[in-house]
C-alpha positions as CSV (number, residue, x, y, z in Angstrom):
1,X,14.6,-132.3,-122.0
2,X,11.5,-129.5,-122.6
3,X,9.4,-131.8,-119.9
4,X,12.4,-131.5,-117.7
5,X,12.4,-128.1,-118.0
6,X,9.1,-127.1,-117.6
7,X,9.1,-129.3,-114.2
8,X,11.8,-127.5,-112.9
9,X,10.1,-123.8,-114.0
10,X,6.8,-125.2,-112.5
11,X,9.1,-126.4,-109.4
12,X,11.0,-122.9,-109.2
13,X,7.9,-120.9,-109.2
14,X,6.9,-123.2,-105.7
15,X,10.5,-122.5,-104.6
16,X,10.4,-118.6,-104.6
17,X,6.5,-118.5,-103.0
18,X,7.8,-120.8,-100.5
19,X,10.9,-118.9,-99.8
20,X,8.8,-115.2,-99.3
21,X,6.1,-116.6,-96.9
22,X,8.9,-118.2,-95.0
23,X,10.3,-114.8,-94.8
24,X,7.6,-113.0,-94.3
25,X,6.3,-115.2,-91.5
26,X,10.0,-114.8,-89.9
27,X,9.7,-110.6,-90.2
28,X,6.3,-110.6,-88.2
29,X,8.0,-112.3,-85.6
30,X,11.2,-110.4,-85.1
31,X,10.5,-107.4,-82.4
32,X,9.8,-104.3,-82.9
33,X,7.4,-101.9,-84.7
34,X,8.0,-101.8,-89.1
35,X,6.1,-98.5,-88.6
36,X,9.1,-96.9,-86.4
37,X,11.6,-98.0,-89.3
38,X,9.3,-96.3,-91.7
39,X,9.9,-93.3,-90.2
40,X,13.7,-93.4,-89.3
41,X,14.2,-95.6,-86.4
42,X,14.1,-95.1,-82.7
43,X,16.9,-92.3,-83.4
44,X,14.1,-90.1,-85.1
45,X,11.9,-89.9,-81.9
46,X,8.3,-90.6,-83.5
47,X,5.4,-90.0,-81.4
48,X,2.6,-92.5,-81.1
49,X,0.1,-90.7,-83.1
50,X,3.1,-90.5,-85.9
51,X,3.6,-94.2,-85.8
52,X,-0.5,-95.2,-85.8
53,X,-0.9,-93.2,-88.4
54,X,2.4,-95.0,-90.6
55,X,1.1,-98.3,-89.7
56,X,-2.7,-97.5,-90.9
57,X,-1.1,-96.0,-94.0
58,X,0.9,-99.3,-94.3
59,X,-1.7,-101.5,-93.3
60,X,0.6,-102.7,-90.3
61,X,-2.2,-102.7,-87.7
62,X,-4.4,-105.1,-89.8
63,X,-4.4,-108.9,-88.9
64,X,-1.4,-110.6,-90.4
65,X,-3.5,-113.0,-92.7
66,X,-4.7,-109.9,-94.4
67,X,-1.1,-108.5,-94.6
68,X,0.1,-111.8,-96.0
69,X,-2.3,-111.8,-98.8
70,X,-1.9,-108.2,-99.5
71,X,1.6,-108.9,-99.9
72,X,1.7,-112.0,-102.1
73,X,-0.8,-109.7,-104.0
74,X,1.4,-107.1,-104.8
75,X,4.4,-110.0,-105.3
76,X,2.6,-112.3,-107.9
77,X,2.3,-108.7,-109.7
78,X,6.3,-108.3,-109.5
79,X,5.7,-105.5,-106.9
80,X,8.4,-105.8,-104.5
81,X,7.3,-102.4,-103.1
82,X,9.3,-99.8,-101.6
83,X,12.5,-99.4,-99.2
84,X,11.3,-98.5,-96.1
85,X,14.5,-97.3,-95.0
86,X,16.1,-95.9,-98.1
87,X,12.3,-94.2,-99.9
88,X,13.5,-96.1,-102.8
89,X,12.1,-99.1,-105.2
90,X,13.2,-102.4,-103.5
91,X,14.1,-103.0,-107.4
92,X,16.5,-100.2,-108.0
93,X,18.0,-100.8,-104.6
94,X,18.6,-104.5,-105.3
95,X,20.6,-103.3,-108.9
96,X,22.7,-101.0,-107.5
97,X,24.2,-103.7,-105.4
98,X,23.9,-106.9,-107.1
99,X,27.0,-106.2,-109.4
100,X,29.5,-106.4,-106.5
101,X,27.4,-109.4,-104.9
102,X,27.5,-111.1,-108.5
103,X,31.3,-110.7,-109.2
104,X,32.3,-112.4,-106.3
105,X,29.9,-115.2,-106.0
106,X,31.1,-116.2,-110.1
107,X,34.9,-115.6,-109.3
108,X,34.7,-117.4,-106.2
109,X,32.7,-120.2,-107.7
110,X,35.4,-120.2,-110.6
111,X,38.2,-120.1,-108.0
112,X,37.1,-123.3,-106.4
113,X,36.9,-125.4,-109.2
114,X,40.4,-123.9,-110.3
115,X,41.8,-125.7,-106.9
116,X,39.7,-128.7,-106.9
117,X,40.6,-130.0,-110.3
118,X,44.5,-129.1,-110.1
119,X,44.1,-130.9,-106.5
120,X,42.6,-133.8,-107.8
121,X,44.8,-134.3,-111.3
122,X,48.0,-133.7,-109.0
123,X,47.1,-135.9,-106.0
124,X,44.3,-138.5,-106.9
125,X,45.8,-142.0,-108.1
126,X,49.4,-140.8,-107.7
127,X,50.2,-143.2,-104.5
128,X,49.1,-143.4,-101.2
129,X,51.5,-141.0,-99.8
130,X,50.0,-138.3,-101.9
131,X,46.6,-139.3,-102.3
132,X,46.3,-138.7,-98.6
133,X,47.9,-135.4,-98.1
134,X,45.1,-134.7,-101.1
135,X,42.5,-135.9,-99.7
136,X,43.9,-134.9,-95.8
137,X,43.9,-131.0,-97.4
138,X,40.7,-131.0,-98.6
139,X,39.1,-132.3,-95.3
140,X,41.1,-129.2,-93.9
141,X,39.5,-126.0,-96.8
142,X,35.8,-127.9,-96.3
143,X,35.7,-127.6,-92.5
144,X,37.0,-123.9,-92.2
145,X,35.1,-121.5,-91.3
146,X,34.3,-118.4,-93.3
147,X,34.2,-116.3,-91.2
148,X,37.4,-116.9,-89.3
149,X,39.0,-117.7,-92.9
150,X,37.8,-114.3,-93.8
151,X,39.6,-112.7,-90.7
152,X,42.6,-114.7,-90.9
153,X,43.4,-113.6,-94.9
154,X,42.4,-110.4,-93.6
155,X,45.4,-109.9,-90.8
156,X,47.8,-111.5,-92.5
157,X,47.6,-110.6,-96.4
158,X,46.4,-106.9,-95.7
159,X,47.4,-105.6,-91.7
160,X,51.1,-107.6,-92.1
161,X,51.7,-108.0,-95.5
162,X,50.3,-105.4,-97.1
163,X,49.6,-107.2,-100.1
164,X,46.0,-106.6,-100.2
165,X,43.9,-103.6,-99.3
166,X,42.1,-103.4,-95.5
167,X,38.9,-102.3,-96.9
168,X,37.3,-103.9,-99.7
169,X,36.4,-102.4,-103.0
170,X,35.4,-103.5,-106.3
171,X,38.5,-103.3,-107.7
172,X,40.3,-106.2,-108.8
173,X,42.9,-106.3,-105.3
174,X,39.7,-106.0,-103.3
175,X,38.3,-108.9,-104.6
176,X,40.9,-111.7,-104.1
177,X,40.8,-112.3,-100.4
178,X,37.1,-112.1,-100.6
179,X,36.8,-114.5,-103.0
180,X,39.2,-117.0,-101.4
181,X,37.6,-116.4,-98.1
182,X,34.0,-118.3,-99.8
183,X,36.5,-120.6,-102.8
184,X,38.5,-122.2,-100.2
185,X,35.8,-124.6,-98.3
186,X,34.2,-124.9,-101.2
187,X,37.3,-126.6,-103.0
188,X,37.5,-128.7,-100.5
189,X,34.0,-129.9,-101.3
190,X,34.5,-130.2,-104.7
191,X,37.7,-131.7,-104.3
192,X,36.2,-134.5,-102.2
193,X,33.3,-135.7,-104.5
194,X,35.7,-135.3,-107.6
195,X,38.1,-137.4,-106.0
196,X,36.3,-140.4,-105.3
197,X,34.6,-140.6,-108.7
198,X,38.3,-139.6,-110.3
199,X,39.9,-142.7,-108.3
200,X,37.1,-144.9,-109.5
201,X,37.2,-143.8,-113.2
202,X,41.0,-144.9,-113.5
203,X,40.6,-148.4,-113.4
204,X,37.3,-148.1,-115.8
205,X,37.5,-149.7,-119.5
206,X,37.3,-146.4,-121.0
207,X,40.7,-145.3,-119.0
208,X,42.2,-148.4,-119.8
209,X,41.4,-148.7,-123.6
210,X,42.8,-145.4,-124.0
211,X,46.0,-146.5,-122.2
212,X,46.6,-149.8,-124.3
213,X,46.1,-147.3,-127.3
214,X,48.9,-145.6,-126.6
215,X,47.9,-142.3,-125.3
216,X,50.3,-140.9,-122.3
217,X,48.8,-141.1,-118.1
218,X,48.6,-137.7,-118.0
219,X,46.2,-137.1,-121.4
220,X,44.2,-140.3,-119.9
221,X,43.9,-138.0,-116.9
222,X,43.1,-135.0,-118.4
223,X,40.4,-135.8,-121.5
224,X,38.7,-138.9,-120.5
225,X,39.0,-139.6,-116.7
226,X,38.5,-135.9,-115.4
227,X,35.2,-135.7,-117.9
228,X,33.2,-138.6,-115.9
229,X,34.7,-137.4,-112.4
230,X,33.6,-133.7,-112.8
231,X,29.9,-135.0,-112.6
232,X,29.4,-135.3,-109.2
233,X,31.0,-131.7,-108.6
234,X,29.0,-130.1,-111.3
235,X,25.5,-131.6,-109.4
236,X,27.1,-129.7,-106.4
237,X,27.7,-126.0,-108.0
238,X,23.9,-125.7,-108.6
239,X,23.4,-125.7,-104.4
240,X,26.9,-124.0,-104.7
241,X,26.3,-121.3,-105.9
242,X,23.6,-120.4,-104.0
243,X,25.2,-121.0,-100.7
244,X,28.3,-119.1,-102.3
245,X,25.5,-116.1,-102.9
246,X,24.2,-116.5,-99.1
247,X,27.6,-116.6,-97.8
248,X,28.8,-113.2,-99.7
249,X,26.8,-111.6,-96.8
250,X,29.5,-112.2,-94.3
251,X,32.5,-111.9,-96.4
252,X,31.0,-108.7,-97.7
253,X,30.5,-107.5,-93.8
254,X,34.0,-108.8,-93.0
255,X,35.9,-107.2,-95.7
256,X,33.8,-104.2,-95.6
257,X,32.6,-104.8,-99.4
258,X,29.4,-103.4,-101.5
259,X,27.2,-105.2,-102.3
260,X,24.0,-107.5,-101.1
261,X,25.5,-108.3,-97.8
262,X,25.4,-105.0,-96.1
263,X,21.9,-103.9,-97.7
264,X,20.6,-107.3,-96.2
265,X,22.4,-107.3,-92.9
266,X,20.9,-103.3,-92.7
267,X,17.9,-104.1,-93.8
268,X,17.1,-107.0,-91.1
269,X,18.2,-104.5,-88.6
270,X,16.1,-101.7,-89.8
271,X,13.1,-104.1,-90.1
272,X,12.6,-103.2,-94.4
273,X,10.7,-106.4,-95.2
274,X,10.5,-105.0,-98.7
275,X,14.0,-105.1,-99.0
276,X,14.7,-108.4,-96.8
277,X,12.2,-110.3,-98.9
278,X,13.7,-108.9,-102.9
279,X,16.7,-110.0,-101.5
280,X,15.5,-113.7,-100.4
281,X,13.7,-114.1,-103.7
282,X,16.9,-113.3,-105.4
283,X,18.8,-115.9,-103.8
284,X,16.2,-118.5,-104.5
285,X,16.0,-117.5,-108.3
286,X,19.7,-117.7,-108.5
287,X,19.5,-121.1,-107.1
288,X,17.2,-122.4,-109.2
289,X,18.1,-121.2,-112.1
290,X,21.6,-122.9,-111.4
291,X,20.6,-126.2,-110.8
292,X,18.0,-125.8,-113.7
293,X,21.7,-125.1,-115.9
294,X,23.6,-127.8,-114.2
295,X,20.4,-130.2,-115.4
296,X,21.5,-128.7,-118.8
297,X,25.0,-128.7,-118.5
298,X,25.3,-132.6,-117.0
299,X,23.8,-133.7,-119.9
300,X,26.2,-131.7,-122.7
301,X,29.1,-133.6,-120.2
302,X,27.6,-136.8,-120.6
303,X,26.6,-137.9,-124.0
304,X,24.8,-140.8,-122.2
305,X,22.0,-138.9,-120.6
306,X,21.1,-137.3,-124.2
307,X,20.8,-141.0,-125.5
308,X,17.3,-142.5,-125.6
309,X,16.5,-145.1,-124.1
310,X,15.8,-148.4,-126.8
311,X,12.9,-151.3,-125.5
């Protein structure tokens, strides 16, 4: 287990270097001048001589491989820099809106396991009638859209029914449609790899031992047949919630949340590398670190992988 670890640290480290040249490479190509957004934007009117003098400061007019190495420099120091936008550490930006960000990605992520499971123990081996409206309705949550989920919850739970408020906060009411709008597709994901291995796992000795011992279908279900088909899903929460993480930027932008989603979608627009890239290394730390844990955690679920091996 240490090797395994110290693989996937090794592996993580290559991960998040990989993931800030990618973005910095993609920043030097958008249009525009980083020195204008230093200064305010096109709406603050900056004369030439103000913007030379911003990107000398900055080092914006040197060739990019210089800026590049400058810049992984300062990273490999933990020196994310400052906001160019907001005047402001890219660090204590980043905190002041990761709590929001954090909450929903976890709830959401909690949400969609919630519906998987209950989906699967209520549909999966109960007849072919019900097995496919199971399966049939997962098919349906994977393929939606979030974005057009998102606005859907939105007009009908908050503009007709009122049961939810139009702007979202970071209160508890605020954060139910949001986090439906990212647990829905992803139940249906989790749904459809749980199923399969659920269906398989019926008819396995284990199941059946336990049956001709007398214990009830629905405890067979619960303790020993859900156990092996949750593996599968659990290998899938690691890129989960990540791409639950990535996601939050629209929902966040849809439902008018705080949080990462509208410092990134603001950032990109004002051209604040520092901030675009914190928020990029973020997101690829929180997915590694998850599927370092789901390494962890699919070895507490099965007692087989902490076994070793015998010649």
């Amino acid at each position: 287990m240490s090797g395994r670890v110290a693989r996937r640290v090794v592996a993580a480290v290559g991960v998040l270097l990989a993931a800030a040249t990618v973005t910095f490479l993609l920043e030097q190509l958008m249009p525009g001048d980083p020195g204008v957004a230093v200064l305010g934007g096109a709406g603050a009117h900056p004369t030439d001589a103000q913007i030379a003098a911003i990107d000398h400061q900055y080092g914006f007019d040197r060739p990019v491989l210089a800026q590049y190495l400058t810049f992984m420099g300062h990273l490999l120091q933990g020196d994310l820099g400052q906001s160019y936008s907001l005047k402001q550490d890219v660090t204590t930006v980043i905190s002041q809106q990761v709590g929001p960000t954090l909450a929903l990605t976890l709830v959401a992520l909690a949400l969609a396991w919630v519906v998987a499971v209950a989906g699967t123990l209520l549909t999966a081996g109960r007849g072919r009638l019900r097995s496919s409206l199971g399966s049939g309705a997962e098919a349906v949550l994977a393929g939606l859209p979030q974005y057009w989920l998102g606005i859907v919850l939105l007009v009908v739970f908050s503009f007709n029914l009122h049961w939810a408020p139009v702007a979202g906060g970071t209160s508890l009411e605020g954060l139910v449609l949001p986090a439906l709008t990212l647990a829905l597709p992803l139940a249906g994901f989790l749904g459809q790899v749980t199923r399969d291995e659920f269906s398989g796992a019926l008819e396995q000795p284990f199941a059946v031992s336990a049956r001709a011992r007398g214990m009830g279908e629905g405890a067979v279900r619960r303790r020993h047949v859900l156990r092996h088909a949750v593996l599968p899903g659990i290998t899938l929460s690691g890129w989960a919630l990540g791409a639950l993480l990535s996601g939050s930027v629209i929902v966040e932008v849809v439902f008018a949340r705080p949080g990462l989603g509208q410092l990134l979608v603001n950032a990109v627009n004002g051209q604040d590398l520092p901030v675009v890239v914190g928020i990029t290394l973020l997101v690829a730390l929180v997915y590694v670190v998850a599927n370092l844990l789901v390494d962890l955690l699919y070895a507490i679920v099965d007692p087989r992988l902490r076994t070793p091996a015998r010649g």
